[in-house]
mmCIF file of the C-alpha atoms, coordinates in Angstrom:
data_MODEL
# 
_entry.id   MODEL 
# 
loop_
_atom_site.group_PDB 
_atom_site.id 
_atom_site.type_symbol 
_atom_site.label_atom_id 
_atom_site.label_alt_id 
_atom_site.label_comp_id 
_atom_site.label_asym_id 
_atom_site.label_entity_id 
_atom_site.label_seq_id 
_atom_site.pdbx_PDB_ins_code 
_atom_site.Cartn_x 
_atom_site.Cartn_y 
_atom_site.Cartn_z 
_atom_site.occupancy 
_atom_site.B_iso_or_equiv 
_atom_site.pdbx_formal_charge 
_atom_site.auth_seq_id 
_atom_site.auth_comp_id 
_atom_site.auth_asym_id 
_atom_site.auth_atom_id 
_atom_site.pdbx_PDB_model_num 
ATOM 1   C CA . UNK A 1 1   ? 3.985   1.753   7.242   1.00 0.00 ? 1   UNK A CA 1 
ATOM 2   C CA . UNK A 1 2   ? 6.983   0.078   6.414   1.00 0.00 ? 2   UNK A CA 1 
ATOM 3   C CA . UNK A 1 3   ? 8.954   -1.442  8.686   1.00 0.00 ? 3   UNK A CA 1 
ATOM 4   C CA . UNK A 1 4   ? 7.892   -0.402  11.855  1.00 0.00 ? 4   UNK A CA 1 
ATOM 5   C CA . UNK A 1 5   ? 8.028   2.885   10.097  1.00 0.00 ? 5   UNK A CA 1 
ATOM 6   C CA . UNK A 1 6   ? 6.166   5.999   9.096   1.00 0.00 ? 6   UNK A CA 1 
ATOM 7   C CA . UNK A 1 7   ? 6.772   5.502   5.036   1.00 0.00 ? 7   UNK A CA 1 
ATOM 8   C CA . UNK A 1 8   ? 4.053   6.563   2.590   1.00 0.00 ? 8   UNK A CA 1 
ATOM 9   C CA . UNK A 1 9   ? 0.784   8.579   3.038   1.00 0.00 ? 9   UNK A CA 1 
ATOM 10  C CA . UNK A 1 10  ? -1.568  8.595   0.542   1.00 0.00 ? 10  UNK A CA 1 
ATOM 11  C CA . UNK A 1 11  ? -5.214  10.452  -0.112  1.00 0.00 ? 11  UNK A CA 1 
ATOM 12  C CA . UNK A 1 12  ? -7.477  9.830   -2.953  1.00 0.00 ? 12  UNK A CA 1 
ATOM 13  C CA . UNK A 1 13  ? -10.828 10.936  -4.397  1.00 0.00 ? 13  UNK A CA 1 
ATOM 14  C CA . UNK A 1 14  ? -12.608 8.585   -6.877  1.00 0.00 ? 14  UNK A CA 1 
ATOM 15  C CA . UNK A 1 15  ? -15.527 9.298   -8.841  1.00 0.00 ? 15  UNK A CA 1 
ATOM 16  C CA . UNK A 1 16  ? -17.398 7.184   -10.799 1.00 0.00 ? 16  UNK A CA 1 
ATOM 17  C CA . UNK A 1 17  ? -21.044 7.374   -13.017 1.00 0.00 ? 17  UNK A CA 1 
ATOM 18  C CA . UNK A 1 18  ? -22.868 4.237   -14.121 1.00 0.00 ? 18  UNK A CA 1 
ATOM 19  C CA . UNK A 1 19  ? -25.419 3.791   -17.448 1.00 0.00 ? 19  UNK A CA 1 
ATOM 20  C CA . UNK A 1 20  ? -27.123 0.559   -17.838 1.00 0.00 ? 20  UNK A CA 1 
ATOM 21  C CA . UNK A 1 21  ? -26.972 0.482   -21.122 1.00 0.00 ? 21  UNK A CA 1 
ATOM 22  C CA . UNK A 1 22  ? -29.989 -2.470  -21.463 1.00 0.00 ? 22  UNK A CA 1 
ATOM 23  C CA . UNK A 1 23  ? -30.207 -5.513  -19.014 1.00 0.00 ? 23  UNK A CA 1 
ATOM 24  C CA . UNK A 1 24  ? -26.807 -7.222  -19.833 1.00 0.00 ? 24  UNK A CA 1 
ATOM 25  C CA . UNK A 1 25  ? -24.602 -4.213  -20.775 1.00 0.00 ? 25  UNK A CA 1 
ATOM 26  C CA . UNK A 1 26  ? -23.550 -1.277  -18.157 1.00 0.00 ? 26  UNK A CA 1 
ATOM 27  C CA . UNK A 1 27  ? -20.922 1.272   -18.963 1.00 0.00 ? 27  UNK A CA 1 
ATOM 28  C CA . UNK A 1 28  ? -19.411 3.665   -16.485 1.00 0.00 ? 28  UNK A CA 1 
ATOM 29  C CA . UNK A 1 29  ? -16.848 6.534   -17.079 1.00 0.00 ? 29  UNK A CA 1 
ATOM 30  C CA . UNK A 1 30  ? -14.201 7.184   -13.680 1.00 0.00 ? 30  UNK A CA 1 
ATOM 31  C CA . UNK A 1 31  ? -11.737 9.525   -12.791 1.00 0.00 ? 31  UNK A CA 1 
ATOM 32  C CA . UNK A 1 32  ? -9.163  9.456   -9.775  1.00 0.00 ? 32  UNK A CA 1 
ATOM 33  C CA . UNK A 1 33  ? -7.546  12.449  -8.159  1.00 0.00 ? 33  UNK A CA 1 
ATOM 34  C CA . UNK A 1 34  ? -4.326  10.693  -5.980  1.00 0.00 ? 34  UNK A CA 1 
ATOM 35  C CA . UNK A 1 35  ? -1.613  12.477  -4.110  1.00 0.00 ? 35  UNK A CA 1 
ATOM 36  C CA . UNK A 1 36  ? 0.804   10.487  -2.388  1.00 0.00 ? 36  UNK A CA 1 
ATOM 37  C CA . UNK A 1 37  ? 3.547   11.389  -0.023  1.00 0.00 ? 37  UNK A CA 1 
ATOM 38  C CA . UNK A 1 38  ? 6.588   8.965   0.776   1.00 0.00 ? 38  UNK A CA 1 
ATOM 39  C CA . UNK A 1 39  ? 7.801   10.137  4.014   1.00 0.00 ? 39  UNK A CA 1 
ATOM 40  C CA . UNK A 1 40  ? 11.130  8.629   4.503   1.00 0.00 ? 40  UNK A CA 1 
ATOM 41  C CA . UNK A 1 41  ? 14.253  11.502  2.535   1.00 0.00 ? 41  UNK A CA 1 
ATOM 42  C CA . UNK A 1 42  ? 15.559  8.546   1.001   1.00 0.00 ? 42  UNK A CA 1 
ATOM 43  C CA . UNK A 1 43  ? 12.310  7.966   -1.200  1.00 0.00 ? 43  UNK A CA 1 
ATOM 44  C CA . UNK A 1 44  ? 10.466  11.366  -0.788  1.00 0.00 ? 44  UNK A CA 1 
ATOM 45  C CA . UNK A 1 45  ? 11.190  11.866  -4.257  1.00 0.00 ? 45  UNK A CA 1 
ATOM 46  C CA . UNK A 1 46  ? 8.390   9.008   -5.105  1.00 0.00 ? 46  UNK A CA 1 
ATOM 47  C CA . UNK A 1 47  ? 5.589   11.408  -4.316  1.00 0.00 ? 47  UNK A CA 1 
ATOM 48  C CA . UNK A 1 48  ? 3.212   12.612  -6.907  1.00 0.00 ? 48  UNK A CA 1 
ATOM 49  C CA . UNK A 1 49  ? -0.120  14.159  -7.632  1.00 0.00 ? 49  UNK A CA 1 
ATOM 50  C CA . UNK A 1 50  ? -2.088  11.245  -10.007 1.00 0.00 ? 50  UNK A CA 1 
ATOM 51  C CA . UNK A 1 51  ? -4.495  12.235  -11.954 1.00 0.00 ? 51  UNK A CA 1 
ATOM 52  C CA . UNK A 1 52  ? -6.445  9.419   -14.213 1.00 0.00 ? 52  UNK A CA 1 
ATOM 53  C CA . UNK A 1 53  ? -9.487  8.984   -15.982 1.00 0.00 ? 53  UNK A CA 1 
ATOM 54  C CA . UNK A 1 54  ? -11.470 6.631   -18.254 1.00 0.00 ? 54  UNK A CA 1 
ATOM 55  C CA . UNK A 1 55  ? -14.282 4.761   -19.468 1.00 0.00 ? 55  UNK A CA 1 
ATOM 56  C CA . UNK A 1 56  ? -15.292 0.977   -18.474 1.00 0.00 ? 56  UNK A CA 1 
ATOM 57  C CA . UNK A 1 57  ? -18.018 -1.568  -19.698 1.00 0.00 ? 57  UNK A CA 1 
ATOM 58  C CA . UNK A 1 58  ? -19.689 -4.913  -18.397 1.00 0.00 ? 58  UNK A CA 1 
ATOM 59  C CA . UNK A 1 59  ? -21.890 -7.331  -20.772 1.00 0.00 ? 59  UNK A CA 1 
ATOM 60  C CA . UNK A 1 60  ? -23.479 -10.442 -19.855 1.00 0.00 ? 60  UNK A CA 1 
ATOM 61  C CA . UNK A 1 61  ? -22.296 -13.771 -21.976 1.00 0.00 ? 61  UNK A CA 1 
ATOM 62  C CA . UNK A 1 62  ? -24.718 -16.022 -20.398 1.00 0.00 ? 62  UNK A CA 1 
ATOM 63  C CA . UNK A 1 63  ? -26.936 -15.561 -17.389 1.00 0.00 ? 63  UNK A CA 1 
ATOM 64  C CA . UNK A 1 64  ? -27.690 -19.118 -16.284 1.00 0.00 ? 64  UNK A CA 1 
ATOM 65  C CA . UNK A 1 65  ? -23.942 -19.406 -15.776 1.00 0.00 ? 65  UNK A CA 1 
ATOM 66  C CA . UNK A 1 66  ? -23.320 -15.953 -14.596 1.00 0.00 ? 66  UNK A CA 1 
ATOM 67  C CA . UNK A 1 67  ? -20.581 -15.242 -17.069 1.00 0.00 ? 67  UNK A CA 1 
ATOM 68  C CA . UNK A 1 68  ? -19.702 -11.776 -17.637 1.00 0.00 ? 68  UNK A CA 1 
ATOM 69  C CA . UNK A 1 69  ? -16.724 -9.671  -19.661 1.00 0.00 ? 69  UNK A CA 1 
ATOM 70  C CA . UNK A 1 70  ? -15.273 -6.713  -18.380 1.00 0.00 ? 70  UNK A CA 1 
ATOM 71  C CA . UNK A 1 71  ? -13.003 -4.035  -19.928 1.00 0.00 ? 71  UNK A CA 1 
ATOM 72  C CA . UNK A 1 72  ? -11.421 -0.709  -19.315 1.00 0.00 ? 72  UNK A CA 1 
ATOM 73  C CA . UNK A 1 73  ? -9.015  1.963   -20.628 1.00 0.00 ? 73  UNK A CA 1 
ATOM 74  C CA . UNK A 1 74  ? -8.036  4.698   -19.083 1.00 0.00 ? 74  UNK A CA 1 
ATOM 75  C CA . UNK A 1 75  ? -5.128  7.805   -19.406 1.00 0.00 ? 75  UNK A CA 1 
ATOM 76  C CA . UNK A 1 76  ? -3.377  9.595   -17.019 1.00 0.00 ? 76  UNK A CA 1 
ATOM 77  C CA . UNK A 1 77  ? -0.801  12.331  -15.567 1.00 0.00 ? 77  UNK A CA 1 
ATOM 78  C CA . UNK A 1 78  ? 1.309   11.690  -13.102 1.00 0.00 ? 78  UNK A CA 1 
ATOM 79  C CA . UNK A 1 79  ? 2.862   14.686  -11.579 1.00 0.00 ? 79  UNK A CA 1 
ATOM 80  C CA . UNK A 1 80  ? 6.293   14.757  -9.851  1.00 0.00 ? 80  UNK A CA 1 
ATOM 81  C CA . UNK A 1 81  ? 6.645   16.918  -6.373  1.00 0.00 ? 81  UNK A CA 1 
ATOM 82  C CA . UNK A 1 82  ? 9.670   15.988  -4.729  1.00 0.00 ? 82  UNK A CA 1 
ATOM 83  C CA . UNK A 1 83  ? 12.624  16.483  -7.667  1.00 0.00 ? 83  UNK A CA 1 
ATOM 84  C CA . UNK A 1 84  ? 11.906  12.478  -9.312  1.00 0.00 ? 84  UNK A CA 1 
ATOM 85  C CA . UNK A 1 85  ? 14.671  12.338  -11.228 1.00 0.00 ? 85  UNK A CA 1 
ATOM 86  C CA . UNK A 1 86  ? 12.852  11.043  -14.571 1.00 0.00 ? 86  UNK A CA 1 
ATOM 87  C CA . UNK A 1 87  ? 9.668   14.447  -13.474 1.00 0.00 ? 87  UNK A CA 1 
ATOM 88  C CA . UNK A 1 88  ? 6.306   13.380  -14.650 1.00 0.00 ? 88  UNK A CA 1 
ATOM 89  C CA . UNK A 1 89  ? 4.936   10.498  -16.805 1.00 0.00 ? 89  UNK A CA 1 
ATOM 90  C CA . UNK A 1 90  ? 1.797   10.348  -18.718 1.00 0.00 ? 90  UNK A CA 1 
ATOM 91  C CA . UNK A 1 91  ? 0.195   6.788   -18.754 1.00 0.00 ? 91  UNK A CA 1 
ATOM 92  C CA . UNK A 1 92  ? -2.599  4.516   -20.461 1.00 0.00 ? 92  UNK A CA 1 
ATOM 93  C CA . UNK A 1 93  ? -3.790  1.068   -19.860 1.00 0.00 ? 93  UNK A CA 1 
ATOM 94  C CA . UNK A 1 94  ? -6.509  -1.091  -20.368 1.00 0.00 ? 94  UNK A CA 1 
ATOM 95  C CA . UNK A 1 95  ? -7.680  -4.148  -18.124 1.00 0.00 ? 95  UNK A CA 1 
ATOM 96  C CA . UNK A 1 96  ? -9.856  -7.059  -19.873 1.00 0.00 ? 96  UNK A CA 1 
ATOM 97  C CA . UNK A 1 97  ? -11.530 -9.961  -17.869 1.00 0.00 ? 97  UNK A CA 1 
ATOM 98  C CA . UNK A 1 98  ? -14.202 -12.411 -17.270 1.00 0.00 ? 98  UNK A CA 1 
ATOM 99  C CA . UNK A 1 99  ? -16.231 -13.776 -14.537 1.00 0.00 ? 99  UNK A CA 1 
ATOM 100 C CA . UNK A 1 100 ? -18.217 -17.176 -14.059 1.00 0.00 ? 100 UNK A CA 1 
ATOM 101 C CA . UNK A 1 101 ? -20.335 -18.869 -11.207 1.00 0.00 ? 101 UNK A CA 1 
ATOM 102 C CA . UNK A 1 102 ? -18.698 -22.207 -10.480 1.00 0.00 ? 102 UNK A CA 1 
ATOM 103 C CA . UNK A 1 103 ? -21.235 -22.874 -7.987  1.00 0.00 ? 103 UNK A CA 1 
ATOM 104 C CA . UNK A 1 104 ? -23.953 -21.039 -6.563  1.00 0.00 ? 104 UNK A CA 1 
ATOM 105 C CA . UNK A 1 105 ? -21.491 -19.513 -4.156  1.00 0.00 ? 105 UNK A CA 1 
ATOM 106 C CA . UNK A 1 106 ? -18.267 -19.500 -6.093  1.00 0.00 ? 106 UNK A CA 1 
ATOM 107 C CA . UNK A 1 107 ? -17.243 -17.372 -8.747  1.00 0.00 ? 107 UNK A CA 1 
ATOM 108 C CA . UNK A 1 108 ? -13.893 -17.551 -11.028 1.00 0.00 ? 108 UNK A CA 1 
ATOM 109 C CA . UNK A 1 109 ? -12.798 -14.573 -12.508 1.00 0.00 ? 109 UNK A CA 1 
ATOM 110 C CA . UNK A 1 110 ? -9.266  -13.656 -14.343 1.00 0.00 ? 110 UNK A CA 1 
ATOM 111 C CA . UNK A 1 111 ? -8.454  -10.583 -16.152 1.00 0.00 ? 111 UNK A CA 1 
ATOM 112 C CA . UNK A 1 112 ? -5.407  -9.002  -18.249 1.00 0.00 ? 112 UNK A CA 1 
ATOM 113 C CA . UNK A 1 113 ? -4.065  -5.466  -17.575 1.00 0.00 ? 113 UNK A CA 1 
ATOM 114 C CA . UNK A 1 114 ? -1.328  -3.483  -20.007 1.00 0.00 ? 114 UNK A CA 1 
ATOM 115 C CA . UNK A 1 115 ? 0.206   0.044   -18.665 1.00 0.00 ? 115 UNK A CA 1 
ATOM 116 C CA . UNK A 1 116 ? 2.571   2.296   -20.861 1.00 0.00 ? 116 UNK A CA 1 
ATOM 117 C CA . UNK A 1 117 ? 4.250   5.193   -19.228 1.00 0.00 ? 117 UNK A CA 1 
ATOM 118 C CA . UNK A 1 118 ? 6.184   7.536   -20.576 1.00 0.00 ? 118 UNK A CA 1 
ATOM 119 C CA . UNK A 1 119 ? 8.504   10.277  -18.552 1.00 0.00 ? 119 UNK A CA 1 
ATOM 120 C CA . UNK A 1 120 ? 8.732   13.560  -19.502 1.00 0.00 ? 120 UNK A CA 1 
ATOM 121 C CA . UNK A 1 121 ? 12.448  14.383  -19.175 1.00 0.00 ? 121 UNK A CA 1 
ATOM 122 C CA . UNK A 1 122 ? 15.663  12.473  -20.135 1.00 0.00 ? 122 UNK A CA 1 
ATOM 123 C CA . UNK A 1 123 ? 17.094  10.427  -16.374 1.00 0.00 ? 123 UNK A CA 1 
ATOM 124 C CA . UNK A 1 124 ? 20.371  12.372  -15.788 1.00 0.00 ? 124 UNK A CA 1 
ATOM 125 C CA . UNK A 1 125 ? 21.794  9.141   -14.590 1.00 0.00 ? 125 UNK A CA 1 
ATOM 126 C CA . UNK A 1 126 ? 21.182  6.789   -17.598 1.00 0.00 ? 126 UNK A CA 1 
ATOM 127 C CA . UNK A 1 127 ? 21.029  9.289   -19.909 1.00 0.00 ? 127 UNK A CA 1 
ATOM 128 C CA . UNK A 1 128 ? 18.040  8.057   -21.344 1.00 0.00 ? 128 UNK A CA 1 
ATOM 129 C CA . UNK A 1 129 ? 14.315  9.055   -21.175 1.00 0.00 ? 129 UNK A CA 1 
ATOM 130 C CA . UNK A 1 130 ? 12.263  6.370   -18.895 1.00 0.00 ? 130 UNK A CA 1 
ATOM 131 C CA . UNK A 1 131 ? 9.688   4.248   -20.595 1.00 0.00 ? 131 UNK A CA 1 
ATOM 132 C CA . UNK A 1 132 ? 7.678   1.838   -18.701 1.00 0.00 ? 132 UNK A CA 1 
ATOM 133 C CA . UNK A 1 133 ? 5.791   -1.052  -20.186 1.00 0.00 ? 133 UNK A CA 1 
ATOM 134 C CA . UNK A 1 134 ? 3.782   -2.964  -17.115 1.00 0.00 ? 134 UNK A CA 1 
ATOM 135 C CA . UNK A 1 135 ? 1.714   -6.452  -17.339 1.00 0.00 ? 135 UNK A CA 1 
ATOM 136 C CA . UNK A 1 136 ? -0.274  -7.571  -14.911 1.00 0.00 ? 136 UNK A CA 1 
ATOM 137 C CA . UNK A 1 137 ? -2.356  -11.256 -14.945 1.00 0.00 ? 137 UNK A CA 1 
ATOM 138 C CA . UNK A 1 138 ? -4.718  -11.550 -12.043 1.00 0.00 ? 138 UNK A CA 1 
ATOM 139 C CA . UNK A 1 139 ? -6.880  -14.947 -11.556 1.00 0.00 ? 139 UNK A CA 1 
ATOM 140 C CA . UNK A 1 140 ? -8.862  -15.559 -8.332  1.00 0.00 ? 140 UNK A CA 1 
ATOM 141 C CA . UNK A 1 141 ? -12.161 -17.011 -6.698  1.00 0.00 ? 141 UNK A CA 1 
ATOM 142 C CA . UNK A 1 142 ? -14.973 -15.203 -4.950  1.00 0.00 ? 142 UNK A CA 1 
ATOM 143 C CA . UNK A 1 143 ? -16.738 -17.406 -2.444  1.00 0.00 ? 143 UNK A CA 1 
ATOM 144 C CA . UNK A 1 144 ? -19.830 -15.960 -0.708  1.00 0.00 ? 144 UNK A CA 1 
ATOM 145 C CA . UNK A 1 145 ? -19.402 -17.394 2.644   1.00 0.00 ? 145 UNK A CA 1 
ATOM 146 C CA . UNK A 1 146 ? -22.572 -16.448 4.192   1.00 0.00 ? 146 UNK A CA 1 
ATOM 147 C CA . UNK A 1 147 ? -25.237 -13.746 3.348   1.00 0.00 ? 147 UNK A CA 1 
ATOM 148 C CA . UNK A 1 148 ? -23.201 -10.640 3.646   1.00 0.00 ? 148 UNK A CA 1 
ATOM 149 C CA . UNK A 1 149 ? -19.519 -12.174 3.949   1.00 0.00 ? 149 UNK A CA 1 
ATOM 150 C CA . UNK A 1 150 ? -17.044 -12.689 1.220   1.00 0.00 ? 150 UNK A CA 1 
ATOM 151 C CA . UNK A 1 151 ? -13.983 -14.261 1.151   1.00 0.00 ? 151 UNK A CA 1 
ATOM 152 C CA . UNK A 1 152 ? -11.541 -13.514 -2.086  1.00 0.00 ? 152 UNK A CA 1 
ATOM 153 C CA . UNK A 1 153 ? -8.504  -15.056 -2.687  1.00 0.00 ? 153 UNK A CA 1 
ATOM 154 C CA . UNK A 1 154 ? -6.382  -13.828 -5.683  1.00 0.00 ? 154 UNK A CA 1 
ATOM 155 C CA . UNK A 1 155 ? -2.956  -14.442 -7.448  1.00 0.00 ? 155 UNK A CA 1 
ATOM 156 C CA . UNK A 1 156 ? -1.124  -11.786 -9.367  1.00 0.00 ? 156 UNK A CA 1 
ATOM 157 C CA . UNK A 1 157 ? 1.409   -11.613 -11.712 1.00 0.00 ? 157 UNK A CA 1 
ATOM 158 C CA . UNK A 1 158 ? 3.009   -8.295  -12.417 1.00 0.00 ? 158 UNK A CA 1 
ATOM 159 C CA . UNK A 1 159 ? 5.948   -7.891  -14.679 1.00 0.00 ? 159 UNK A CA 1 
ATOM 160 C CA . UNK A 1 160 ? 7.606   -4.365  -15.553 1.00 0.00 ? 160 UNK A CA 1 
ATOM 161 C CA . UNK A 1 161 ? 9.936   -4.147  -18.646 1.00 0.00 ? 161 UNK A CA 1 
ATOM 162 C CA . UNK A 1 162 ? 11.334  -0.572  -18.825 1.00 0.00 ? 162 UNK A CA 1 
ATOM 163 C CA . UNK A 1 163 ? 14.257  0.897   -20.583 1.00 0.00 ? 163 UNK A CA 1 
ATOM 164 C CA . UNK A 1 164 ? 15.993  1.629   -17.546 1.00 0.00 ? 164 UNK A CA 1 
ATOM 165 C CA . UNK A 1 165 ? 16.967  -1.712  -15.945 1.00 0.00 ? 165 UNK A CA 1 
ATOM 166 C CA . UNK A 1 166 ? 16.600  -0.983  -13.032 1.00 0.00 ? 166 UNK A CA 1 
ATOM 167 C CA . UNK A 1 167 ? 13.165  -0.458  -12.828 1.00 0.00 ? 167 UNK A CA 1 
ATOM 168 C CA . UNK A 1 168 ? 12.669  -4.077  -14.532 1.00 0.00 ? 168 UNK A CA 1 
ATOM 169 C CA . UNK A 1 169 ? 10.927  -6.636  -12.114 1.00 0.00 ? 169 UNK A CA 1 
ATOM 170 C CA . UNK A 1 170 ? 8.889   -9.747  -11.568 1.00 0.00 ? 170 UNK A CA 1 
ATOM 171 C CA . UNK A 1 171 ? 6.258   -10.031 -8.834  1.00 0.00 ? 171 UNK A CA 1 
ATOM 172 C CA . UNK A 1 172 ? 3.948   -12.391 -7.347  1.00 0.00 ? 172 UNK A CA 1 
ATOM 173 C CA . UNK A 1 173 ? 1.167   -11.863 -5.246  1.00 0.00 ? 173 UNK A CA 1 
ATOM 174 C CA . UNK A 1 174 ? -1.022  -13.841 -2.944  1.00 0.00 ? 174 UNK A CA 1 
ATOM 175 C CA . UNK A 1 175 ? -3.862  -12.159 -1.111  1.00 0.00 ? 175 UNK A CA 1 
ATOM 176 C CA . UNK A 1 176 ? -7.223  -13.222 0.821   1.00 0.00 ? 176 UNK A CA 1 
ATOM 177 C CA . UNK A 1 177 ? -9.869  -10.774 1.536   1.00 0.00 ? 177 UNK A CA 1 
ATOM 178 C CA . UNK A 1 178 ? -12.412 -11.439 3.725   1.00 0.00 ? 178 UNK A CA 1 
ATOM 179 C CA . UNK A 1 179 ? -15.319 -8.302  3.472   1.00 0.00 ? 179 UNK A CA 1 
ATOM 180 C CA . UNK A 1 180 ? -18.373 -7.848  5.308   1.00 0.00 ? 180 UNK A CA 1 
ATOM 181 C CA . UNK A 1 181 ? -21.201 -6.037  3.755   1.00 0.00 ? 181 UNK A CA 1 
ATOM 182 C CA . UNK A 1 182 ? -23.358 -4.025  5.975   1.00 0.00 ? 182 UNK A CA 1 
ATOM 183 C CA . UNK A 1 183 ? -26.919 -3.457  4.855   1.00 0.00 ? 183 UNK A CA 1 
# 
């Protein structure tokens, strides 16, 4: 909701398979089936059908300290249902990142994402086929509170360069999380 408001709906199936490669290294392979709906007629033509899939690793650096690396790449479709005016985009990105105990019940972790999409048809208002080029820089700490409690707050930085102005933007993000784990 938005508003007050009734303004997107959104339903997605995720699917993801895990290897341990040996006792430091896993790698996983994911896809993601997404259709959302933007109720509102001013923004209905926002909804699409997003279809994404890719592959993903963890290693171990050091265990003592509990440092990790993380990385993942992935491709998508994205499919226009509602007349978008640019239709549908096909995407990639990657996400790098690391993790590290601070204290036995604090973690620091920060990680790196790049996204390129690319629109299928030329925008009829700017005369110009959309292409998207999105950054996003993500640091945060994960404090285990109590046995099955976490709290996580985060920072995000997201910047969108695109050929079409208008869709350039800056945006900053604070968020805490606070999840309970039931076992």
């Amino acid at each position: 909701d938005l508003d007050n408001s009734t303004y997107r709906r959104s339903q997605s199936f995720n699917l993801e398979w895990r290897y341990a490669w040996d006792t430091r290294t896993q790698v996983s392979a994911f896809g993601q089936d997404t259709r959302a709906r933007y109720l509102p007629a001013a923004a209905r033509s926002n909804s699409s059908n997003l279809f994404l899939y890719g592959l993903g690793g963890v290693h171990v650096l050091d265990e003592g300290s509990r440092t990790f690396v993380f990385a993942s790449g992935y491709r998508g479709v994205d499919v226009a249902t509602d007349g978008r005016s640019d239709a549908d985009r096909r995407l990639y990105g990657g996400r790098l990142g690391i993790q590290r105990a601070l204290s036995g019940s604090i973690d620091w972790f920060a990680s790196i994402a790049a996204q390129k999409s690319l629109y299928s048809i030329e925008n009829p208002i700017f005369v110009v086929t959309r292409k998207d080029y999105q950054y996003d820089l993500n640091t945060g700490l994960n404090w285990q509170v109590e046995r099955d409690w976490l709290l996580r707050p985060q920072m995000t930085y997201t910047r969108n360069d695109s050929n079409i102005s208008l869709n350039d933007y800056d945006r900053y993000e604070f968020s805490v999380l606070l999840r309970r784990d039931f076992r």
